[in-house]
C-alpha positions as CSV (number, residue, x, y, z in Angstrom):
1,X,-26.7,5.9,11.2
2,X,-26.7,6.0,7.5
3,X,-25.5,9.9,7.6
4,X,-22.5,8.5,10.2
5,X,-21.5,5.9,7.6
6,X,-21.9,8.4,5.4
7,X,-19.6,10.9,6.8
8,X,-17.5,8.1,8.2
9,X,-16.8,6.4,3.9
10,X,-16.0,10.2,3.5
11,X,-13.1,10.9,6.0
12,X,-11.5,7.8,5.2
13,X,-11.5,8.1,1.4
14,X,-10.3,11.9,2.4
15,X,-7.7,10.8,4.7
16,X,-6.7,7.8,2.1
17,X,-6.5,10.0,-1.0
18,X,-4.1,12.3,1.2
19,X,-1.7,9.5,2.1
20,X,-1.1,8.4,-0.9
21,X,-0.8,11.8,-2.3
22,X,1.8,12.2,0.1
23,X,3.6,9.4,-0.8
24,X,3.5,9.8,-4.5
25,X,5.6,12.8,-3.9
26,X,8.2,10.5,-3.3
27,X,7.3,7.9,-5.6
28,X,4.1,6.7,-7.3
29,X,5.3,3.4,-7.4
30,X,5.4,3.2,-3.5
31,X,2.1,4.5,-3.6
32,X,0.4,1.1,-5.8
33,X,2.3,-0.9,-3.2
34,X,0.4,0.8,-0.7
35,X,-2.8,0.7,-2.5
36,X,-2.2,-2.8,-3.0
37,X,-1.4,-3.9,0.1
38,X,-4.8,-2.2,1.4
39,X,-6.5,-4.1,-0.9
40,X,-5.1,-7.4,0.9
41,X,-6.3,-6.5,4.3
42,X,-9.4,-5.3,3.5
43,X,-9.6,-8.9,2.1
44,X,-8.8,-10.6,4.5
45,X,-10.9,-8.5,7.0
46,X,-13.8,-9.7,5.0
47,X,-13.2,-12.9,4.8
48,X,-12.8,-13.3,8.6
49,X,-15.6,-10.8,9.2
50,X,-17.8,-10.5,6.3
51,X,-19.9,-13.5,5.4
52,X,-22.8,-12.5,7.9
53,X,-23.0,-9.2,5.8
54,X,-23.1,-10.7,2.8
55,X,-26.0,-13.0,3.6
56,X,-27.9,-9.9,4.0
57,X,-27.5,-9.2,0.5
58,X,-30.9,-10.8,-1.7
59,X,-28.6,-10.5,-5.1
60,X,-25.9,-12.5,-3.0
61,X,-27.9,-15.0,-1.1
62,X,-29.7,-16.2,-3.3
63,X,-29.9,-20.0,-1.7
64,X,-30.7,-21.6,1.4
65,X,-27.8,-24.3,1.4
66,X,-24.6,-21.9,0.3
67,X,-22.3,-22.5,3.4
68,X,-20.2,-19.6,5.5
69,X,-17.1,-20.5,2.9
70,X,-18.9,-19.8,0.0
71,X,-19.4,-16.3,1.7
72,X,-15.9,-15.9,2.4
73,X,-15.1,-16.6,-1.2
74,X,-17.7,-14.3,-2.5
75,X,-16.0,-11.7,-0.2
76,X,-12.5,-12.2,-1.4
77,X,-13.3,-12.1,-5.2
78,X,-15.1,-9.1,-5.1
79,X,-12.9,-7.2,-3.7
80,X,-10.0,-9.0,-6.1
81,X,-12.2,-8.0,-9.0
82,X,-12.8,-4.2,-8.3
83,X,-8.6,-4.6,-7.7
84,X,-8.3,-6.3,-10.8
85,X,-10.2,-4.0,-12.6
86,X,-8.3,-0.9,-11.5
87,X,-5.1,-1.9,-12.4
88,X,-5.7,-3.6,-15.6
89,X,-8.1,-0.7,-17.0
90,X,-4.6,1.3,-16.2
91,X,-2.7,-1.5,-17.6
92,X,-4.4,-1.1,-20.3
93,X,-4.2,3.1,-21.1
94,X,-0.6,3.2,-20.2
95,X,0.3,0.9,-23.7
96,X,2.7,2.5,-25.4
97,X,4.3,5.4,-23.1
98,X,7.4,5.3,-23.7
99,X,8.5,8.9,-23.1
100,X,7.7,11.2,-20.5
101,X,6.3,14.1,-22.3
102,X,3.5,11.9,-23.2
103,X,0.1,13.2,-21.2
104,X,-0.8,9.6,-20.2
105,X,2.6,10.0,-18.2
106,X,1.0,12.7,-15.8
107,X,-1.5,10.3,-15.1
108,X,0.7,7.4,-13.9
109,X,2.2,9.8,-11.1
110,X,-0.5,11.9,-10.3
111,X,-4.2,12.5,-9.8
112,X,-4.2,10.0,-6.6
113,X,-7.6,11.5,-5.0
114,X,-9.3,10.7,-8.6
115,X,-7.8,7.0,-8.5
116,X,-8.6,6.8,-4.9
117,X,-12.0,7.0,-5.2
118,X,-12.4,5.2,-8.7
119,X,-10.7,2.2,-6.6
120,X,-13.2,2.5,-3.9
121,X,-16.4,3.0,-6.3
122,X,-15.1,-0.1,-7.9
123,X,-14.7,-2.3,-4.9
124,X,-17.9,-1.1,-3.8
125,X,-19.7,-1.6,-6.9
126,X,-18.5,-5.4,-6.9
127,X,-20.9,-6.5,-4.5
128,X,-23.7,-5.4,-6.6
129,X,-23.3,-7.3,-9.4
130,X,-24.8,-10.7,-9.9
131,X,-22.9,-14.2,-9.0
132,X,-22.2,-15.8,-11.9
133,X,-20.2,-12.6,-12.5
134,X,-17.9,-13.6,-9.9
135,X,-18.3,-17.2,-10.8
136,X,-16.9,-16.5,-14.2
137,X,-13.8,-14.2,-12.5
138,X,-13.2,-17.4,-9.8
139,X,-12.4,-19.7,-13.0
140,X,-10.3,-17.6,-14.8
141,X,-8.4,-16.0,-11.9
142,X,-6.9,-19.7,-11.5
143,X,-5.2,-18.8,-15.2
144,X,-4.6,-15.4,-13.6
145,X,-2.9,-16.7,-10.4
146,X,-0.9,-19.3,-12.2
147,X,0.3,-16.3,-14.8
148,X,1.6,-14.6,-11.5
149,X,3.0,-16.9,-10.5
150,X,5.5,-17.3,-14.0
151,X,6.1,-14.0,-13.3
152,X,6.7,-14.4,-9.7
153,X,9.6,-17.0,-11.0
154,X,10.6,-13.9,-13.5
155,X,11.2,-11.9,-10.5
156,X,13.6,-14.5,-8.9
157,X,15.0,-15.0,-11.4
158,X,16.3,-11.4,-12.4
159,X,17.1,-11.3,-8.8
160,X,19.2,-13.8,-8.0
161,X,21.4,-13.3,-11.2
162,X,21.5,-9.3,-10.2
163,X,22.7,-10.4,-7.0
164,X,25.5,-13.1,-8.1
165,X,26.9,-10.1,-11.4
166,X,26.9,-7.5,-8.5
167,X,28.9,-9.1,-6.0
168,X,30.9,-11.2,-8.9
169,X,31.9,-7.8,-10.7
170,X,33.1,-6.3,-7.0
171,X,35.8,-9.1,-7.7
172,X,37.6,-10.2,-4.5
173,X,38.2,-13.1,-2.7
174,X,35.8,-11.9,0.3
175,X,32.6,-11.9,-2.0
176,X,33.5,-15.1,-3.8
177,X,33.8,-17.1,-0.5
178,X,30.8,-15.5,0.3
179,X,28.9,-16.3,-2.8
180,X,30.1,-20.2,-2.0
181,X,29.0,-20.1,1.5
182,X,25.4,-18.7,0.9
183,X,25.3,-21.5,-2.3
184,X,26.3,-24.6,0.2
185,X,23.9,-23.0,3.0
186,X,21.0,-23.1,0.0
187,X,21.6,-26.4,-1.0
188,X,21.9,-27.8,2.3
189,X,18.8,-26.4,3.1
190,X,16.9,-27.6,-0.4
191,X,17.8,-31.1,0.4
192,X,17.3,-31.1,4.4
193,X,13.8,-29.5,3.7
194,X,13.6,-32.5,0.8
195,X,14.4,-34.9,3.7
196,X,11.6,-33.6,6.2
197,X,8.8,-33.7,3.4
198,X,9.7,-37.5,3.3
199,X,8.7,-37.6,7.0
200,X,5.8,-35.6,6.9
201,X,4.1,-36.6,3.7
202,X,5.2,-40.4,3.2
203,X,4.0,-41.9,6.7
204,X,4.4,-45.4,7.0
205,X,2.2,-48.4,6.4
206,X,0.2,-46.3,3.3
207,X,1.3,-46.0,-0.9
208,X,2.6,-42.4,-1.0
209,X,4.4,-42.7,-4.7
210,X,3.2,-39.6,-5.7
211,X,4.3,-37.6,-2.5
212,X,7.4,-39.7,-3.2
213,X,7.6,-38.7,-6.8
214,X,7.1,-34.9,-6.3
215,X,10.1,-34.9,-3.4
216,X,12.7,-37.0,-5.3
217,X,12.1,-34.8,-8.7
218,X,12.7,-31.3,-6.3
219,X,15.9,-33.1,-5.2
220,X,16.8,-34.4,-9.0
221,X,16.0,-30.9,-10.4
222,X,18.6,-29.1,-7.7
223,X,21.3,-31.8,-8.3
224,X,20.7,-31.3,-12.2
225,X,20.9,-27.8,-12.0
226,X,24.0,-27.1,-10.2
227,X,25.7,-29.7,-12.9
228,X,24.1,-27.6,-15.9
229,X,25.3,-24.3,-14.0
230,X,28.8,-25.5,-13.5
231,X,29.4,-26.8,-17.1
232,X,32.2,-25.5,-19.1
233,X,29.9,-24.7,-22.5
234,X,27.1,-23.0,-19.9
235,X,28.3,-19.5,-18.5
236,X,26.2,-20.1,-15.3
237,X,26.8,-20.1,-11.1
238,X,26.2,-21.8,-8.6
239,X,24.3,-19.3,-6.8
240,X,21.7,-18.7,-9.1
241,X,21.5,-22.7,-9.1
242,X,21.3,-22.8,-5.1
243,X,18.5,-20.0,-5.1
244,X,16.5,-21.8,-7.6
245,X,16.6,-25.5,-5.6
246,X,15.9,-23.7,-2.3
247,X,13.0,-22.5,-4.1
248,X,11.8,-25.1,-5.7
249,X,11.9,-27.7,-2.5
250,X,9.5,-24.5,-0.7
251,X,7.2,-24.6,-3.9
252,X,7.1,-28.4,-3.3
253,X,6.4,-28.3,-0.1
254,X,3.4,-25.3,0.0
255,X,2.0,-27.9,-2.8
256,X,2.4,-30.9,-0.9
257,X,0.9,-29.4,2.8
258,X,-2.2,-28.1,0.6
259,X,-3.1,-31.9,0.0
260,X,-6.7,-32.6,1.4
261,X,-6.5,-32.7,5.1
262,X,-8.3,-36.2,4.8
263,X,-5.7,-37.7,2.6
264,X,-3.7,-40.4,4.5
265,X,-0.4,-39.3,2.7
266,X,-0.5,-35.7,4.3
267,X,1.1,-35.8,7.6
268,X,0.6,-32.4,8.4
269,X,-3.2,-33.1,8.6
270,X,-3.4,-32.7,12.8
271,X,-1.9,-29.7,12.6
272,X,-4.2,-28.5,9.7
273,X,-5.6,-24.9,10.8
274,X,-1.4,-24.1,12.0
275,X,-0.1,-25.1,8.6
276,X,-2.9,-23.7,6.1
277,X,-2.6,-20.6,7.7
278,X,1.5,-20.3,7.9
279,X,1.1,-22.0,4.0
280,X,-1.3,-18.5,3.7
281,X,0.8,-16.4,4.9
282,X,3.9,-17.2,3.3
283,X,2.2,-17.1,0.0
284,X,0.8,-13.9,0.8
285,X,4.5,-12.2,1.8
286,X,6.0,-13.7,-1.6
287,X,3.5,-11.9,-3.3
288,X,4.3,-8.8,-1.7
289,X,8.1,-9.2,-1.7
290,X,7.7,-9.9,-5.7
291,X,5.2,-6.8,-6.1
292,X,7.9,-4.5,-3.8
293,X,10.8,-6.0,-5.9
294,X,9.3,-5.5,-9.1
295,X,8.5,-2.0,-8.0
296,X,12.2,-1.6,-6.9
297,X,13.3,-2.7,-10.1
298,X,11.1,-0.7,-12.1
299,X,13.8,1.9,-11.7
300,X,16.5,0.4,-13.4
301,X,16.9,0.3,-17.2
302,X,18.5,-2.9,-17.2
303,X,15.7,-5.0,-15.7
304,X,13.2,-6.9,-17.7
305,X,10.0,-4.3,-16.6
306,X,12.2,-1.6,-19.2
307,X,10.5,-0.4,-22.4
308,X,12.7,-1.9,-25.5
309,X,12.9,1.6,-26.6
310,X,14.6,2.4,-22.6
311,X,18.0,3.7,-23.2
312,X,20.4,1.5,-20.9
313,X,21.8,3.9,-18.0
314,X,23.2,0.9,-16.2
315,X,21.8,2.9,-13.0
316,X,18.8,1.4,-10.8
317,X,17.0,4.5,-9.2
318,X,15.6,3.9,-5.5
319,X,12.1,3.3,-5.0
320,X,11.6,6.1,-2.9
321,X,13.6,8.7,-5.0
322,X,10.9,11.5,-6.5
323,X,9.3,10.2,-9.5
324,X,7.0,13.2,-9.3
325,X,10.4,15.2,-10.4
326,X,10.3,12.8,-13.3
327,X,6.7,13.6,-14.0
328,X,6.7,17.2,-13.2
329,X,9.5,19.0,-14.8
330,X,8.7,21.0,-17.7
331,X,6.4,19.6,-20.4
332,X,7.4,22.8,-22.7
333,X,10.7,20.5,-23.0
334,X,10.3,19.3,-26.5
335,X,13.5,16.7,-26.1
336,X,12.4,13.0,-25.6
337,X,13.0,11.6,-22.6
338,X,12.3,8.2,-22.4
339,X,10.6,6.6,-19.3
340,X,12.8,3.8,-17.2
341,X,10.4,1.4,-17.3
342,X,7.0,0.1,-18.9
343,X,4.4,1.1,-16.8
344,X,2.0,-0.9,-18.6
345,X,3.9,-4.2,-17.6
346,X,4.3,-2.4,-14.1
347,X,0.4,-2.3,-13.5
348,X,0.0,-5.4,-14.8
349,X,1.9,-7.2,-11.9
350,X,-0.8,-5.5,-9.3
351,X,-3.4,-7.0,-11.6
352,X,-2.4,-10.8,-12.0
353,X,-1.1,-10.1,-8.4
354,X,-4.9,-9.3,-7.2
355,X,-5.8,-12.6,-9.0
356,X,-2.9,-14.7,-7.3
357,X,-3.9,-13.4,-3.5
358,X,-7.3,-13.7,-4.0
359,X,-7.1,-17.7,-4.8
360,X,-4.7,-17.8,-1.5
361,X,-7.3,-16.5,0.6
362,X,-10.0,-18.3,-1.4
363,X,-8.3,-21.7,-1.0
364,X,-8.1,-21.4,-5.0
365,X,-12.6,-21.0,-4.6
366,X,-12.6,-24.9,-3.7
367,X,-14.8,-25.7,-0.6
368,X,-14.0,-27.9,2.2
369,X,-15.6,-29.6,5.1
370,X,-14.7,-26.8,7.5
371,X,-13.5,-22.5,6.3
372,X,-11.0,-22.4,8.9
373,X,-8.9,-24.2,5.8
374,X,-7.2,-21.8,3.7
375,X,-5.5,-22.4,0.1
376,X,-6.6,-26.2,0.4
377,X,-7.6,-28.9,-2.4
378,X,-5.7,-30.9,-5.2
379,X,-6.2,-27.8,-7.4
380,X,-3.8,-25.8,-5.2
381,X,-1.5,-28.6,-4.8
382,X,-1.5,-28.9,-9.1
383,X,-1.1,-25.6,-9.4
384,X,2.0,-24.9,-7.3
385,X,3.9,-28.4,-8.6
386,X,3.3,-27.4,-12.0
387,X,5.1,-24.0,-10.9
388,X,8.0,-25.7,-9.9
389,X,8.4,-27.4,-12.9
390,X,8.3,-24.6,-15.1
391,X,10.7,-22.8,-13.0
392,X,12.7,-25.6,-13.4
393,X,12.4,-25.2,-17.0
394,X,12.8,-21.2,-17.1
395,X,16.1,-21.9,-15.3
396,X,17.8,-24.0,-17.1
397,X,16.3,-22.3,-20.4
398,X,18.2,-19.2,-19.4
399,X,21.6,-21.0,-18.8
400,X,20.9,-23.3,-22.3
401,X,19.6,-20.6,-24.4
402,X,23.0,-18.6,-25.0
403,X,24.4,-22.1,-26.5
404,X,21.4,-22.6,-29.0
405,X,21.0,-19.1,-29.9
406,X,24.5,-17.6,-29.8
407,X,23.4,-14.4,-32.1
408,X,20.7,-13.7,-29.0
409,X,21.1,-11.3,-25.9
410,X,19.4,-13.0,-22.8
């Protein structure tokens, strides 16, 4: 058996290490996606599968009363931490490239059978170390996650004003009305969503004011910011400002349905296994959807993932265009040629990003009566109000900034 496993941990890494050679030809970047995204299901196979393996383990289980969710947590942060590790210890060596004849360059694109297996052998090596090793990771992936999370709102941010200057600079009347329609559609659906978190989390006959004070700040935030936007001093738009609401009135709600499922003010609490697993899984795709766009927009010079030192192109390359051609044209070259976009910062996403999905599927390492409740407990629902707020804040920084610091390019 043990020479099956064997052979069985050595086809896979082989038949891993080949994919994502493969797809590195086309672009490395596609290929940490990938990486990444194994990383998630490999998670969340564990933590469905995992905890009766892990009670098997004497350095692991080391008391009688620790509960199957403690399992599943254990499960989930070990594999976050061997993730973590691999892309911050890259993080970390890629400081300072900023031009492509730089050998450290070579190693962003290539060598994937090496980083295949150093990715395994970390995992791996996770569940050998002792628990107050993952205890310590546990408390400060909560910073971690709530870092992603600032740079999650980054990433909209850039996105939606990329999206209102492109179809604003194609300048006729078509794209205008259809910048309007998408902003009313946006707005109507931040306050209708506004409207059903009053049913669902203020039921009658109980003293919901904070429920009630979380749902009519969402609403006074997205009427504040389309006035801000729309101001003659502020050079803003209203689709930005729609985007931004619509947002905000989802982060208000993943907050608000993470409430304790025995606290009278949480309506949602009969359907509680339907909701914390759609709450799970929709944090789960905005993490990949701001991981995939920040590998996207890695290409383009003009996005906030550039080196200072990035010459601005004004071009955005496609994700899957040949980075290798990039990385593998003649080093002999002795011209500078800058790199389109800090790979350090790049990696780093992957890293806090390992952090953020590892306290979704660890319901942020609270426990709770029952494990079939996922990303559940007041610390969640702190976490992701507090990230509305400081979007809030981000937002209307970047259309109030210009006016206080005229001298300043935001």
């Amino acid at each position: 058996m043990s020479c099956l496993a064997s052979c069985c941990a050595s086809l896979t890494c082989g038949l891993c290490s080949s994919v994502a050679s493969g797809i590195s030809k086309k672009s490395a970047r596609l290929a940490y996606c990938g990486l990444f995204g194994l990383s998630l299901i490999i998670s969340w196979i564990l933590r469905e599968v995992g905890a009766p393996l892990l009670e098997k383990f004497p350095w692991i289980n080391t008391s009688d009363d620790q509960s199957k969710e403690w399992f599943q947590i254990q499960a989930v942060l070990r594999v976050s931490l061997g993730n973590f590790l691999f892309f911050g210890v890259l993080a970390l060596l890629m400081i300072g490239v900023k031009d492509q004849n730089d050998r450290r360059d070579s190693w962003h694109h290539g060598g994937w059978t090496v980083k295949m297996v150093i990715w395994a052998l970390l995992v791996i090596l996770m569940f050998f170390i002792p628990n107050v090793v993952i205890t310590i990771y546990g408390f400060i992936s909560k910073f971690g996650a709530g870092l992603f999370l600032l740079v999650q709102v980054i990433i909209l941010l850039d996105a939606t004003h990329t999206w209102n200057d492109a179809w604003v600079a194609k300048d006729e009347q078509k794209w205008y009305i259809a910048l309007l329609v998408i902003s009313v559609v946006c707005y109507l659906g931040a306050y209708a969503l506004s409207g059903v978190l009053f049913i669902w989390f203020n039921p009658s006959g109980h003293d919901c004011g904070l429920n009630i004070f979380f749902i009519v700040m969402t609403m006074i935030l997205a009427l504040a910011f389309a006035v801000i936007a729309l101001h003659p001093a502020v050079n803003g738009s209203l689709l930005p400002a729609s985007v931004i609401s619509i947002y905000c009135a989802y982060v208000c709600y993943t907050g608000l349905s993470s409430e304790p499922r025995n606290y009278v003010c949480n309506g949602l609490h009969k359907a509680s296994r339907a909701v914390s697993t759609s709450t799970l899984i929709l944090g789960l795709l905005t993490t990949i959807i701001s991981v995939l766009y920040s590998a996207l927009r890695a290409g383009s010079s003009t996005t906030f993932l550039s080196p200072p030192s990035s010459p601005r192109s004004g071009g955005q390359k496609p994700l899957l265009e040949s980075d290798e051609l990039e990385a593998g044209k003649d080093k002999k070259d002795a011209e500078p040629r800058p790199v389109s976009y800090s790979y350090s910062f790049f990696l780093l996403i992957f890293a806090l990003a390992s952090m953020y999905s590892a306290m979704l599927l660890s319901g942020w390492t609270s426990t709770s009566d029952t494990s079939d409740l996922i990303d559940v407990g007041w610390t969640s629902v702190w976490v992701r109000i507090c990230t509305e707020w400081v979007t809030a804040g981000l937002y209307v920084w970047s259309l109030v900034a210009p006016l206080i610091f005229p001298d300043r390019e935001f």
